[in-house]
Backbone of each chain as ProteinMPNN parsed JSONL, in Angstrom:
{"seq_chain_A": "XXXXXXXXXXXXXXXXXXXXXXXXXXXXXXXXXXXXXXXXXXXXXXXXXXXXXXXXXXXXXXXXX", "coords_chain_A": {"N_chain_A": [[-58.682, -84.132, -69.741], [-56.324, -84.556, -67.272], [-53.234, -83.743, -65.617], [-50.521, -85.12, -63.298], [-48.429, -83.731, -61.969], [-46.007, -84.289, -59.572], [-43.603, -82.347, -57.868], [-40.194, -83.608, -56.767], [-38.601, -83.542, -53.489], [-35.878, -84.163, -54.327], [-34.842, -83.465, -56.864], [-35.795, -84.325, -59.161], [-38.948, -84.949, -61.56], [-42.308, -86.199, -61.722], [-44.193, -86.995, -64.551], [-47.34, -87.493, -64.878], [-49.991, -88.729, -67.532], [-53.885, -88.311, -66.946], [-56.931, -89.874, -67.321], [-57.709, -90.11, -69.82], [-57.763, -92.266, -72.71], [-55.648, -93.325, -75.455], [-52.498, -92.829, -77.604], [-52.705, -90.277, -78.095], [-52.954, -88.337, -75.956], [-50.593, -88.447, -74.365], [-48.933, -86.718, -75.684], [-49.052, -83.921, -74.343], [-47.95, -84.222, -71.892], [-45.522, -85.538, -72.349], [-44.167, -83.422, -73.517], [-44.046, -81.239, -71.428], [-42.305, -82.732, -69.552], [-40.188, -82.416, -71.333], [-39.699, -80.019, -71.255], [-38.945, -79.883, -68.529], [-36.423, -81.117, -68.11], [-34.134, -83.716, -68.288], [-35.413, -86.9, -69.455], [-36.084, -89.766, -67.578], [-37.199, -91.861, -67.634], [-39.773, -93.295, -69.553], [-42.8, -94.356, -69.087], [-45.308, -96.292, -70.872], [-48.569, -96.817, -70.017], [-51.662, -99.79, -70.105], [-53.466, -98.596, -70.946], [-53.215, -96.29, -72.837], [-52.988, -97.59, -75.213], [-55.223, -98.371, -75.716], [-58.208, -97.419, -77.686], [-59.265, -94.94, -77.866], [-62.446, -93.727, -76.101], [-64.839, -92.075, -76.991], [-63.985, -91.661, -79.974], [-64.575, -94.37, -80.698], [-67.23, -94.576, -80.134], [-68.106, -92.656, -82.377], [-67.347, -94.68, -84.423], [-69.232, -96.488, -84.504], [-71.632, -95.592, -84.717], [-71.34, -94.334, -87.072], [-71.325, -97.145, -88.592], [-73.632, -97.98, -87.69], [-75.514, -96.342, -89.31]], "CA_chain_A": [[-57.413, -84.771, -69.425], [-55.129, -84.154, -66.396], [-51.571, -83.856, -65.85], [-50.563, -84.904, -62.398], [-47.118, -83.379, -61.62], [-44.865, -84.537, -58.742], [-41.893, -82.074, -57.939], [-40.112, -83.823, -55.577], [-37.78, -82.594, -53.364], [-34.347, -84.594, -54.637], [-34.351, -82.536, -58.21], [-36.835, -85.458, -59.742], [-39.79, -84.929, -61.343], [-42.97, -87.256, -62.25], [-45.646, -86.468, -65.07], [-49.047, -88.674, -64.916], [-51.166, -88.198, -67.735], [-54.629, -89.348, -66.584], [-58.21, -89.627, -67.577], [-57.707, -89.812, -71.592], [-57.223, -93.459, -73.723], [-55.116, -93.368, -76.461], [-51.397, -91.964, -77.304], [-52.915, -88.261, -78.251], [-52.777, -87.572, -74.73], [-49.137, -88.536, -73.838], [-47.762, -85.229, -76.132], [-48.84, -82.592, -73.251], [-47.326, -84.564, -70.628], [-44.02, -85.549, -72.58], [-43.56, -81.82, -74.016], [-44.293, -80.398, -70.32], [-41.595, -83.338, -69.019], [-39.203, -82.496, -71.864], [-38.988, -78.703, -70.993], [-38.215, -79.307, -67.346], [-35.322, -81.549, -67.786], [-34.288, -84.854, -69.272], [-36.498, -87.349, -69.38], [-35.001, -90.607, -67.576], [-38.066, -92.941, -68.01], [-40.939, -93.031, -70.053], [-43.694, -95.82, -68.96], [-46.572, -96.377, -70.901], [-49.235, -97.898, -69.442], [-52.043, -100.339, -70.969], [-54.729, -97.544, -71.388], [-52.226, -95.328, -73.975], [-52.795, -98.591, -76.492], [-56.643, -98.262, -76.226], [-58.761, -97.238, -78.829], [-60.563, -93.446, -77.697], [-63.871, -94.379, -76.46], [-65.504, -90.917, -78.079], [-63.91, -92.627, -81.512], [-65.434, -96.357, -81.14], [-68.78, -94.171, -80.564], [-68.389, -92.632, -83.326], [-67.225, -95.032, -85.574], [-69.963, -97.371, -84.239], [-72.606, -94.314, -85.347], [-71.154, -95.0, -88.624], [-71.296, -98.508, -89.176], [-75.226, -97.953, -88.06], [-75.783, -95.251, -90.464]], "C_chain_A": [[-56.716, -84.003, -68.305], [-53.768, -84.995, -66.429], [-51.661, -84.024, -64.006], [-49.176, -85.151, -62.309], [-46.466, -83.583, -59.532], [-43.964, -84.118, -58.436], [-41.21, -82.364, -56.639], [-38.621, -83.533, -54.77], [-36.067, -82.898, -53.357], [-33.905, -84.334, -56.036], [-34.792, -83.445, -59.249], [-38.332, -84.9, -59.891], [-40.903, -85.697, -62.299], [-43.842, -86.481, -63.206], [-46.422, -87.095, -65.582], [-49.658, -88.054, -65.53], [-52.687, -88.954, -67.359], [-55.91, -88.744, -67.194], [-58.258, -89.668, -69.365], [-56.994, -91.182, -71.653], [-56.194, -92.885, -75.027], [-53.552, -92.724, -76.076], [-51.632, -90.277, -77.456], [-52.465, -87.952, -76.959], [-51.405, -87.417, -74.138], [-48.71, -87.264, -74.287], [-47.963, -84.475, -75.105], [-48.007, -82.908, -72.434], [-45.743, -84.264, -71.215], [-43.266, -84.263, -72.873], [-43.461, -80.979, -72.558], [-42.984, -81.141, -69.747], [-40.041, -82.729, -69.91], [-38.203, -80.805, -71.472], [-38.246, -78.372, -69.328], [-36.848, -80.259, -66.883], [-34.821, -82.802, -68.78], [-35.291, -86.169, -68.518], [-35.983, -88.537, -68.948], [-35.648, -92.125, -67.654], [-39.238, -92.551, -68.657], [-41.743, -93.908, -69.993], [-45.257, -95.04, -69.856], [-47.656, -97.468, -70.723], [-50.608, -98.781, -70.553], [-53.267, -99.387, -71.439], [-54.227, -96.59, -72.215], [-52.265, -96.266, -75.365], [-54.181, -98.636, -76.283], [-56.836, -97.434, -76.962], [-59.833, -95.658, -77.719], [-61.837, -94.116, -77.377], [-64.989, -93.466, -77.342], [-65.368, -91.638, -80.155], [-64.697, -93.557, -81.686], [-66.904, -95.67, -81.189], [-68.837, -93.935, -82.218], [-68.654, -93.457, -84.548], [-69.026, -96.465, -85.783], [-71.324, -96.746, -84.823], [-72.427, -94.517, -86.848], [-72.119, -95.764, -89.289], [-73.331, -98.314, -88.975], [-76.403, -97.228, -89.297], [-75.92, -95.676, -92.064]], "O_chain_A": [[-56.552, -82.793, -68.46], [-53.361, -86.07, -66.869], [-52.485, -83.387, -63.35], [-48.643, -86.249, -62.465], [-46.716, -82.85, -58.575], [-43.016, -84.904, -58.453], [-41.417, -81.718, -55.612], [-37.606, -83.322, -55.433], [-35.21, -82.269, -52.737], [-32.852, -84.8, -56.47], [-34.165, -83.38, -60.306], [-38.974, -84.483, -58.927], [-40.618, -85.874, -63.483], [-44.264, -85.387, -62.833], [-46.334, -87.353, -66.782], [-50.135, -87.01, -65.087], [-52.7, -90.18, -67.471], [-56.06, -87.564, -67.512], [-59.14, -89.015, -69.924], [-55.983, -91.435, -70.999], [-56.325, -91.694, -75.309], [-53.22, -92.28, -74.976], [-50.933, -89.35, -77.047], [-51.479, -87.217, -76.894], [-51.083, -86.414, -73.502], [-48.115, -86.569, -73.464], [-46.867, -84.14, -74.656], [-47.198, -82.052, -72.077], [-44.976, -83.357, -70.891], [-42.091, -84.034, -72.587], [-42.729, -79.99, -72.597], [-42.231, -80.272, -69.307], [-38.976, -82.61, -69.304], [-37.014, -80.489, -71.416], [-37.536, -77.455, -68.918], [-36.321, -80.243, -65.77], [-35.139, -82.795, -69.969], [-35.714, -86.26, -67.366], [-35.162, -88.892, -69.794], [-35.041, -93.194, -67.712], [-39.745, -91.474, -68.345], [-41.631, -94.625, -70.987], [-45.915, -94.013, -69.692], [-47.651, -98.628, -71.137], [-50.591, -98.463, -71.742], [-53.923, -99.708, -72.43], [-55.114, -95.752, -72.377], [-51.742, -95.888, -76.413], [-54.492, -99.368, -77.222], [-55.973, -96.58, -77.167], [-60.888, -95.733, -77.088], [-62.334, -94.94, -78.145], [-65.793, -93.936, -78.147], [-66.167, -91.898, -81.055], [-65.458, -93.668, -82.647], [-67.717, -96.022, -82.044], [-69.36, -94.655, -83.069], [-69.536, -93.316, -85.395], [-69.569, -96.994, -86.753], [-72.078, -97.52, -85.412], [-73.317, -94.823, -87.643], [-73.081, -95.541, -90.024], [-74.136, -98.479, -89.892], [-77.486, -97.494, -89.82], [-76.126, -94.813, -92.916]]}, "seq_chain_B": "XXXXXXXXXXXXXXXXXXXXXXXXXXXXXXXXXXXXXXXXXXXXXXXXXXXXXXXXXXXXXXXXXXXXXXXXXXXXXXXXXXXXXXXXXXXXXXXXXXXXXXXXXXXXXXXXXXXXXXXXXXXXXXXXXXXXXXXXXXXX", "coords_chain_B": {"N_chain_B": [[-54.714, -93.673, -66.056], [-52.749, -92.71, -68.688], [-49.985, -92.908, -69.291], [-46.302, -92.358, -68.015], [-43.983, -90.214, -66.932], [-40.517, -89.665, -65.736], [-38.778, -87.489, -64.886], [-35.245, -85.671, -64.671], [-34.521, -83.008, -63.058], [-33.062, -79.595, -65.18], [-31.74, -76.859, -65.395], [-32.781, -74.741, -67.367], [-34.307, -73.041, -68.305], [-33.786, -69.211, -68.103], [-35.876, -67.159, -67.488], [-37.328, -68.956, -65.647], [-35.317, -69.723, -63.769], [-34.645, -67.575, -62.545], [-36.597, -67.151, -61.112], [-37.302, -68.476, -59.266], [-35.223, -68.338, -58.175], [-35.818, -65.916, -56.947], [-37.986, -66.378, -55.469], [-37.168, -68.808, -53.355], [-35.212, -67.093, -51.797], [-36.105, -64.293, -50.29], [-35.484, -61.881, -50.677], [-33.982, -61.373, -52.496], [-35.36, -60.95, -54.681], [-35.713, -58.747, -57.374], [-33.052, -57.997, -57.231], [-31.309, -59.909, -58.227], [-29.161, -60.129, -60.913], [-28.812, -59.887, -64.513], [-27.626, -61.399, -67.371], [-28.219, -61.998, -70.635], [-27.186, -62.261, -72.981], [-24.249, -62.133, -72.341], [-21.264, -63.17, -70.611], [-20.673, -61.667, -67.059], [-18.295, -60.736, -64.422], [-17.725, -62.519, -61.686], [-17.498, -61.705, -57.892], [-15.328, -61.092, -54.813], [-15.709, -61.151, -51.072], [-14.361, -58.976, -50.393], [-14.792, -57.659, -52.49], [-12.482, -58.122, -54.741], [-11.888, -58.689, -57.622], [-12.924, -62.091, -59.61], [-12.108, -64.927, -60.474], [-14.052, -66.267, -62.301], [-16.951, -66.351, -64.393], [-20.14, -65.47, -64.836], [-23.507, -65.791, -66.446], [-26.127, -65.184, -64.949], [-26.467, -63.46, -61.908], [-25.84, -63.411, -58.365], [-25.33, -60.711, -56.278], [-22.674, -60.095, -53.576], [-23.578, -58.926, -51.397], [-26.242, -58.974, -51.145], [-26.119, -62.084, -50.295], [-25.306, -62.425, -48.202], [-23.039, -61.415, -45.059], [-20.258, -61.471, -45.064], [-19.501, -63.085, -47.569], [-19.486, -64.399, -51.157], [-20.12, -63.244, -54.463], [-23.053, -65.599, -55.664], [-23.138, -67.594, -58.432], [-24.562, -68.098, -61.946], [-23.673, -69.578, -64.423], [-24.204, -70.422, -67.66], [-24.12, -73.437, -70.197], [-22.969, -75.084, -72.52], [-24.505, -76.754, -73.549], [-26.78, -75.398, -73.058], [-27.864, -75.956, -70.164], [-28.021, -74.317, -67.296], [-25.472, -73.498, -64.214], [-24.494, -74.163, -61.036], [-22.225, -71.549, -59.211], [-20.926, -71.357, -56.585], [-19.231, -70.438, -54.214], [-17.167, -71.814, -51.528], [-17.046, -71.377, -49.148], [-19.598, -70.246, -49.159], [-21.1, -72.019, -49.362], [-20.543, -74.075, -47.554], [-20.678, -72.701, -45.254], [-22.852, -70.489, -45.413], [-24.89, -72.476, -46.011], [-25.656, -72.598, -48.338], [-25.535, -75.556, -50.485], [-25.375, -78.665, -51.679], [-27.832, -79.489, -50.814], [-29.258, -77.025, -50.42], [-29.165, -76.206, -53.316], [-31.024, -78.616, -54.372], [-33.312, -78.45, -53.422], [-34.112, -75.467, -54.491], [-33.962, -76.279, -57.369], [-36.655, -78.35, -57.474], [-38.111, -75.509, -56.998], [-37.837, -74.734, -59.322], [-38.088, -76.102, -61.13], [-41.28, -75.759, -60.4], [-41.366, -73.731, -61.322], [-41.238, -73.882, -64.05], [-43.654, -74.754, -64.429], [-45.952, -73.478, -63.657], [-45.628, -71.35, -65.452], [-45.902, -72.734, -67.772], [-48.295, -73.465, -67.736], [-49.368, -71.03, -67.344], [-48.752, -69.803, -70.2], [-49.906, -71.819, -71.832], [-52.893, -72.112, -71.568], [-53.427, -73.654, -69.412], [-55.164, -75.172, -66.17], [-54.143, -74.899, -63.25], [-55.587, -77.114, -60.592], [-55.22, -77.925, -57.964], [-52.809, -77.71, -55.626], [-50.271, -79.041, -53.723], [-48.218, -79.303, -50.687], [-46.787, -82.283, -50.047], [-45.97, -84.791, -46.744], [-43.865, -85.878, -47.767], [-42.561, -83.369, -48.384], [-42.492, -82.867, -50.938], [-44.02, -81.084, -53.564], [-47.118, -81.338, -55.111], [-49.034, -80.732, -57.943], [-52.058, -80.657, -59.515], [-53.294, -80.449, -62.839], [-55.0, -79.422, -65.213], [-55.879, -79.668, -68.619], [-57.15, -78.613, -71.801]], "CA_chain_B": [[-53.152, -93.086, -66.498], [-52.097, -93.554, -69.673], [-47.838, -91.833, -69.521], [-46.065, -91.886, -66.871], [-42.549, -90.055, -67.143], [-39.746, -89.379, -64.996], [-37.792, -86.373, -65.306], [-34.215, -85.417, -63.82], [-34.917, -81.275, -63.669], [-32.191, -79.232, -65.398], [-31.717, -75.896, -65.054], [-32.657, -74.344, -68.816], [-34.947, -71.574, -68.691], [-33.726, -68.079, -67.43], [-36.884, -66.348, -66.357], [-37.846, -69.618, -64.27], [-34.189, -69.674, -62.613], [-34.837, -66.071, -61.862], [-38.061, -66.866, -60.715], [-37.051, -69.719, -58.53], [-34.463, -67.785, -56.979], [-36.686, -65.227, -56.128], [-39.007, -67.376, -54.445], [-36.533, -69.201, -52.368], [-34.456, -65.947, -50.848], [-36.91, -62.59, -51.257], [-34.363, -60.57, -50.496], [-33.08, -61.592, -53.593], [-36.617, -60.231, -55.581], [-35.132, -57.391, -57.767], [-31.685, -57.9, -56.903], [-30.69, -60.661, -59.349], [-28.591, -59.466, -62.196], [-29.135, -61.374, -65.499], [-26.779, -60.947, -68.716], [-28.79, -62.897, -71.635], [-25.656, -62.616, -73.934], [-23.089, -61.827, -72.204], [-21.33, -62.996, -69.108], [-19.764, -60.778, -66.464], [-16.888, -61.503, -63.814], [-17.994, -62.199, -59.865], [-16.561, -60.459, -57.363], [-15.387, -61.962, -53.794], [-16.292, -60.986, -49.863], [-13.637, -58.187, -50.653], [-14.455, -56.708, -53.826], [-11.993, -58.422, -55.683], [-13.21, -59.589, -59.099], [-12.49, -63.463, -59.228], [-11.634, -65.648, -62.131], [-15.353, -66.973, -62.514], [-17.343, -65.544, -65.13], [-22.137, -66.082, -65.467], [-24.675, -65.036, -66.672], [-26.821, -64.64, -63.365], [-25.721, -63.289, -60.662], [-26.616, -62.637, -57.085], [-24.672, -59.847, -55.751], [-22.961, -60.697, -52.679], [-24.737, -58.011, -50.183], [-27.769, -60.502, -50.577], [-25.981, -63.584, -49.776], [-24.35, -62.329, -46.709], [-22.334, -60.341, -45.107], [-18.829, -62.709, -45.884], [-20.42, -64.104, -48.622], [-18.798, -64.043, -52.386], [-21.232, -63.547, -55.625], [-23.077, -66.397, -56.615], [-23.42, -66.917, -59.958], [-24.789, -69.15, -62.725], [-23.101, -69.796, -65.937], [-24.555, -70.895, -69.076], [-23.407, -74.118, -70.604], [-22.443, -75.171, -74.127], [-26.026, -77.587, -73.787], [-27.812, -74.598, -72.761], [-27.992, -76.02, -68.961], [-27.046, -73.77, -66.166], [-24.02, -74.157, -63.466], [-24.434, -72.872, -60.315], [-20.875, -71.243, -59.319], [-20.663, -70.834, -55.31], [-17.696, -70.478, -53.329], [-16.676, -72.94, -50.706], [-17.43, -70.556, -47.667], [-20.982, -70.201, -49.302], [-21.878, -73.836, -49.306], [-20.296, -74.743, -45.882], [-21.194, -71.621, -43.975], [-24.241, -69.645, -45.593], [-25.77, -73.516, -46.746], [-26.049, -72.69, -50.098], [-24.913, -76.322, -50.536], [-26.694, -79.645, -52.3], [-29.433, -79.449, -50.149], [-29.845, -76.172, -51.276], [-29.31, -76.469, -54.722], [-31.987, -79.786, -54.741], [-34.78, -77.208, -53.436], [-33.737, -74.774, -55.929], [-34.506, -76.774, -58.828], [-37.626, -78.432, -57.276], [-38.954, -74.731, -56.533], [-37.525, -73.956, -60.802], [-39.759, -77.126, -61.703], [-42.757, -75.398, -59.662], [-41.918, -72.141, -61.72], [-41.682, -74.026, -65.526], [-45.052, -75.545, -64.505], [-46.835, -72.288, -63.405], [-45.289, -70.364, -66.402], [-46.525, -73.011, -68.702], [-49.959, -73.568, -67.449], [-50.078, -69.593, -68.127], [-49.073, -69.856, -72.041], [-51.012, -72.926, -72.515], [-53.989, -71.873, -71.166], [-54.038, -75.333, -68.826], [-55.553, -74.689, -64.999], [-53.846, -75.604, -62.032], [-56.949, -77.109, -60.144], [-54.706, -78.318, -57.123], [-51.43, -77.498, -54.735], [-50.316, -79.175, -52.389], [-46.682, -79.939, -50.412], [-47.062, -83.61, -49.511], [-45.198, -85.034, -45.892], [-42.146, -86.103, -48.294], [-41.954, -82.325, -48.746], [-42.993, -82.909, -52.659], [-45.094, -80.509, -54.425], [-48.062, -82.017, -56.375], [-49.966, -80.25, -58.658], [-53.063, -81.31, -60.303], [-52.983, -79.717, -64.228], [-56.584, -79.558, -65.89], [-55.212, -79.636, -70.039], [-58.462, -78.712, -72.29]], "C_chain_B": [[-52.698, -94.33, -67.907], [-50.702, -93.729, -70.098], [-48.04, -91.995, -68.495], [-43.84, -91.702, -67.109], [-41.808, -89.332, -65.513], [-38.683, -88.341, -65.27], [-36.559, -85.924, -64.233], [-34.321, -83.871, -64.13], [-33.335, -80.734, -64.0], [-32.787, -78.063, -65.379], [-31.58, -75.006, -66.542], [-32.927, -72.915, -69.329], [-34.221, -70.509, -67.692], [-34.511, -67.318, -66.705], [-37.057, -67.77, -64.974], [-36.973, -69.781, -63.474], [-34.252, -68.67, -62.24], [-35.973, -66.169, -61.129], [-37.721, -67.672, -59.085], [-36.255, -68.914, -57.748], [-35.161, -66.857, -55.885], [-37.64, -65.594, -55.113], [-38.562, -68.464, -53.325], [-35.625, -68.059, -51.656], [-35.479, -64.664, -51.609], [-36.209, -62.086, -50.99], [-33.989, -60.041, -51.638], [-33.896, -60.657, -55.245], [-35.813, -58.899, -56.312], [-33.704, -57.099, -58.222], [-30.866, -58.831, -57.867], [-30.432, -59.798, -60.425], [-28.717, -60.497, -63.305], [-28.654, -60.565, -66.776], [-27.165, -62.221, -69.256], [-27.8, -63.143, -72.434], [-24.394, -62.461, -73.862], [-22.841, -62.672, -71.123], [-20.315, -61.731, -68.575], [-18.807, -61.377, -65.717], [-17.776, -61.391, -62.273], [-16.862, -61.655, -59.612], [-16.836, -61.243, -55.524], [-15.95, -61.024, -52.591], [-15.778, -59.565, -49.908], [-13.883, -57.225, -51.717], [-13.913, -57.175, -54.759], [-12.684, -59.148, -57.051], [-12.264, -60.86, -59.094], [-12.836, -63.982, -60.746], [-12.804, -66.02, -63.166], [-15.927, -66.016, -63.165], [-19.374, -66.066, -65.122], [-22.604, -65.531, -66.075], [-25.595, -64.285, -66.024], [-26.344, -64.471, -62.354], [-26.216, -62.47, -59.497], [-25.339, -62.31, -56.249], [-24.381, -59.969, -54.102], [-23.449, -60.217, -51.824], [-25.714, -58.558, -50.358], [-27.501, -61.711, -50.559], [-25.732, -63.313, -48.807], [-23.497, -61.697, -46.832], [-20.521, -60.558, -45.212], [-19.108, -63.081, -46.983], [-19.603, -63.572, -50.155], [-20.445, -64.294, -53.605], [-21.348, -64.928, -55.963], [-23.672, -66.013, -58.127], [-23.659, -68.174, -60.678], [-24.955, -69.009, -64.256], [-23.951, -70.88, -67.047], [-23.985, -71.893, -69.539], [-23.822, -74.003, -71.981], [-23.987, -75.84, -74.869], [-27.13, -76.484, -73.423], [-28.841, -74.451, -70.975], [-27.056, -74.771, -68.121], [-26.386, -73.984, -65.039], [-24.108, -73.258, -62.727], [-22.809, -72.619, -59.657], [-21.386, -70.643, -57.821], [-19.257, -71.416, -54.484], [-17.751, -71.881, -52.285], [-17.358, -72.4, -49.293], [-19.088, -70.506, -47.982], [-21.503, -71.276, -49.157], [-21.505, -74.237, -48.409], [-20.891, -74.056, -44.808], [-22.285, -70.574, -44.217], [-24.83, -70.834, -46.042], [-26.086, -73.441, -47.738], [-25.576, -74.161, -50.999], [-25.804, -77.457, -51.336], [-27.545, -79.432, -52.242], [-30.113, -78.066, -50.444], [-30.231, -75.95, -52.753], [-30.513, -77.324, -55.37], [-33.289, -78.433, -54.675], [-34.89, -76.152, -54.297], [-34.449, -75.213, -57.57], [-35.654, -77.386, -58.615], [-38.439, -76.729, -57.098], [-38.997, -74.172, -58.658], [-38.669, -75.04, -61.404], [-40.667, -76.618, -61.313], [-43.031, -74.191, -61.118], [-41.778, -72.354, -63.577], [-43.291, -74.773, -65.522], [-46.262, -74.538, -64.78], [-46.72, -71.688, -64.915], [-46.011, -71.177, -67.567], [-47.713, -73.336, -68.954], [-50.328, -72.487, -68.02], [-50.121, -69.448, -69.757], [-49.75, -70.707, -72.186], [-52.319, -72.821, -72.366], [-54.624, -73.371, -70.216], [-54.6, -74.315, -67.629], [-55.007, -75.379, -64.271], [-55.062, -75.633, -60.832], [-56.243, -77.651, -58.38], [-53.597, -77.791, -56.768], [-50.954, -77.878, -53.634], [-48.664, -79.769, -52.177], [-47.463, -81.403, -49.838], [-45.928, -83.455, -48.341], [-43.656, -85.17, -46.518], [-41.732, -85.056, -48.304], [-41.5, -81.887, -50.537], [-43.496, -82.152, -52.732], [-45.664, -81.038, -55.409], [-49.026, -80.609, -56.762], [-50.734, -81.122, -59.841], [-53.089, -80.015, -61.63], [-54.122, -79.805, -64.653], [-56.228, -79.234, -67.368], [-56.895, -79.761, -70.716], [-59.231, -78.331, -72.208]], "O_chain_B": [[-52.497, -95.525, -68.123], [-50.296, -94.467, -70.995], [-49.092, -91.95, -67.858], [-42.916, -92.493, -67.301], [-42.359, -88.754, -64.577], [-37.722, -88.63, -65.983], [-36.848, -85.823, -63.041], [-34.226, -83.47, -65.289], [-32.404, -81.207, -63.347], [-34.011, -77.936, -65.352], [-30.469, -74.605, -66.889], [-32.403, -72.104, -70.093], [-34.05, -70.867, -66.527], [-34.216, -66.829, -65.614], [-36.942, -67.606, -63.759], [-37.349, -70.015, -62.325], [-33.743, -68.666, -61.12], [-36.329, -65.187, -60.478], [-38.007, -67.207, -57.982], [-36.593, -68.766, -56.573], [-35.167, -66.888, -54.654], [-37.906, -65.01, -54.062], [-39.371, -68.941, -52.529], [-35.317, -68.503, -50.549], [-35.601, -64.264, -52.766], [-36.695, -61.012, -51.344], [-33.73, -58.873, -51.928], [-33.428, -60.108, -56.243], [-35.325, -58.07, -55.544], [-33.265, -56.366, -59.109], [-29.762, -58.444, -58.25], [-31.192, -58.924, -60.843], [-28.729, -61.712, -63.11], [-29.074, -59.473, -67.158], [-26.795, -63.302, -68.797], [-27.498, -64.321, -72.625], [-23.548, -62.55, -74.752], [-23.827, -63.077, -70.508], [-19.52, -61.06, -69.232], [-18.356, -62.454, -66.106], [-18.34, -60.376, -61.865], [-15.862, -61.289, -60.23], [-17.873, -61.715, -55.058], [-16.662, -60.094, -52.971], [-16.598, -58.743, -49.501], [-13.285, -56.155, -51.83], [-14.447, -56.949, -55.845], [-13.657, -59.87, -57.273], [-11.1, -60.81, -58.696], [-13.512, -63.589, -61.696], [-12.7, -66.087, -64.391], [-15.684, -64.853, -62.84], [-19.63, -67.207, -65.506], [-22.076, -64.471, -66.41], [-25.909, -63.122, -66.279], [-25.726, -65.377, -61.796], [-26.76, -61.366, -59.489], [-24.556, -63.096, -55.715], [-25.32, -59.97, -53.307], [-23.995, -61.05, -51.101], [-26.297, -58.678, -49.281], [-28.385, -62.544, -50.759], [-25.985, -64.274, -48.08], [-22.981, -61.284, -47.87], [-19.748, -59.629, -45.447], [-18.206, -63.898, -47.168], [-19.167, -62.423, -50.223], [-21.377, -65.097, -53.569], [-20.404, -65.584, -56.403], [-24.213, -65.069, -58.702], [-23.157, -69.225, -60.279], [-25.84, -68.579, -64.996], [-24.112, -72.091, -66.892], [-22.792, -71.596, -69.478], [-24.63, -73.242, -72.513], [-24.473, -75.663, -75.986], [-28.321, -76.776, -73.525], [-29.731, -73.695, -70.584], [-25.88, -74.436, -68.265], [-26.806, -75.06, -64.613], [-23.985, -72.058, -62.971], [-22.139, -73.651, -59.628], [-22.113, -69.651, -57.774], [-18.634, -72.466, -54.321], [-18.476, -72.847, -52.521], [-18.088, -73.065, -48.559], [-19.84, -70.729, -47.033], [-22.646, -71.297, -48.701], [-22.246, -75.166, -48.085], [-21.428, -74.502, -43.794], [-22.615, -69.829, -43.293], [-25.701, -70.434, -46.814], [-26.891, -74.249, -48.201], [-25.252, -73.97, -52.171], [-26.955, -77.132, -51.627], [-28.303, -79.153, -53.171], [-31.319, -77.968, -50.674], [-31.318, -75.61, -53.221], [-30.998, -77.056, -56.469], [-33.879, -77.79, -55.543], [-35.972, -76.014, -54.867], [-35.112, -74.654, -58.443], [-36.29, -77.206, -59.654], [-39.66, -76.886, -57.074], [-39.878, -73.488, -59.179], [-39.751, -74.82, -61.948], [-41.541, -77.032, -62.075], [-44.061, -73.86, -61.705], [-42.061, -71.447, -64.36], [-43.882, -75.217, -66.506], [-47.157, -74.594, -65.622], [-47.769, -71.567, -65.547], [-46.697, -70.517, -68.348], [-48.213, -73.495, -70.068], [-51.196, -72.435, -68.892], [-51.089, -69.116, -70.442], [-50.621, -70.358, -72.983], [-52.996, -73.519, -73.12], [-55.72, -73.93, -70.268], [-54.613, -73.092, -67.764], [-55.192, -76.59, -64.398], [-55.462, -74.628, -60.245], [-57.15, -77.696, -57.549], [-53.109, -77.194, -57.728], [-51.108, -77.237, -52.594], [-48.008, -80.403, -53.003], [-48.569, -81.439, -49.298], [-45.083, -82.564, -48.426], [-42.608, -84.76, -46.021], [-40.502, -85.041, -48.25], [-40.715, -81.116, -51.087], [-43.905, -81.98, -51.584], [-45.092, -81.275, -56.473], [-49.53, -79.764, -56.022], [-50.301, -81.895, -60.696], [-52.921, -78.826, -61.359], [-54.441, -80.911, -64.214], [-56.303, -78.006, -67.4], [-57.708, -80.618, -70.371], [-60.196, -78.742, -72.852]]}, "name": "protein", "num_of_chains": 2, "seq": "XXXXXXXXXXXXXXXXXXXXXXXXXXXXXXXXXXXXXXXXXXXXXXXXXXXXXXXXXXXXXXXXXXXXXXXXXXXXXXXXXXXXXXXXXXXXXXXXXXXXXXXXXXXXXXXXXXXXXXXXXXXXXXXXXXXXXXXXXXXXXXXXXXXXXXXXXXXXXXXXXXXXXXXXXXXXXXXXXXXXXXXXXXXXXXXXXXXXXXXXXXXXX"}
C-alpha cells in the first residue's frame, strides 16, 4: 500500500491511499491526515467498497477444499 | 485509490514546529527557545518585555536587527498562534505568505517524523511547478 501525500503550498494538505481494496487501508491515511490538521473532506472512492482480492482467493481456496 | 482526504494543516506538534522553523530560517537551528509548560513574556526591538506571552520563541537577534520576538502560543485546542509584530510582517515578511510555507514545510516535518516511528519508507520527493511537495509513502 502507498500513501501519496500532497503538501501544498496554501497550508492544504491531500492524502491518497493507493494500491490496496477494501476500507483496512483508509486507517493509515486518515490517522496520518488526522495528525496534521483537520480533516475538511474525506472521499471514498469505489475501490474502498471492494472485497480484498488476497481474501476472495482465499475464501475461494475454501469453498474448493 | 481507495481514500482520498483533504486536510487544512494546524499547527499541533512542538518538535515538528521546531523542526519546521528550523528548516525555513537556519539561523534559527539551536536558537529557538521552547517552554513545554510554561509560557514566558517576549521582548521588543528595545528590550522591553511586551504584554504577549508563548511557548516558542525566536529571540529577536535572529529575526533581525529591528525585529521584536516572535513567538508562538499554545491554544486552549492545543493549536499553536503565531504572535508577530506588525513591523515583522510588513518589513522582515514574516507575513501570510510566510506563515502558509511554514506550515506546508511543518506538514513535510509530521510526515518525515512519522514515517520514522511507523517504520513506513519515503520512496519519493519531489517539489512540483505549483511549488507543492509530494511524497510517495511505501506503508508495509
Amino acid at each position: 500500500m502507498k500513501l501519496r501525500i500532497v503538501v501544498n503550498p496554501d497550508g492544504t494538505t491531500t492524502v491518497k491511499v493507493e494500491g490496496v481494496q477494501g476500507p483496512g487501508c483508509a486507517k493509515h491515511g486518515l490517522e496520518l491526515a488526522q495528525m496534521l490538521g483537520t480533516v475538511t473532506s474525506d472521499l471514498k472512492t469505489a475501490e474502498y467498497y471492494q472485497t480484498p482480492a488476497k481474501q476472495t482467493a482465499a475464501q475461494k481456496a475454501k469453498e474448493v477444499a | 485509490m481507495s481514500h482520498y482526504a483533504t486536510v487544512q494543516t494546524e499547527l499541533k506538534s512542538e518538535d515538528a514546529l521546531v523542526a519546521a522553523l528550523e528548516a525555513l530560517q537556519t539561523n534559527w537551528k539551536g536558537n529557538i527557545q521552547v517552554f513545554t509548560t510554561t509560557t514566558m513574556p517576549l521582548f521588543d526591538y528595545v528590550g522591553k518585555m511586551r504584554k504577549d506571552r508563548a511557548n516558542i520563541i525566536v529571540p529577536r537577534k535572529f529575526v533581525g536587527g529591528l525585529s521584536n520576538d516572535i513567538g508562538f502560543l499554545r491554544q486552549v485546542d492545543g493549536t499553536y498562534s503565531a504572535i508577530i509584530s506588525d513591523y515583522d510582517r510588513n518589513s522582515m515578511h514574516y507575513d501570510d505568505a510566510w506563515l502558509a510555507k511554514l506550515k506546508q514545510q511543518y506538514a513535510l516535518q509530521v510526515v518525515l517524523k512519522q514515517q520514522k516511528a511507523r517504520g513506513y519508507t519515503v520512496t519519493s520527493q519531489k517539489v512540483r511547478e505549483d511549488g507543492a511537495i509530494e511524497l510517495l509513502v511505501e506503508v508495509g
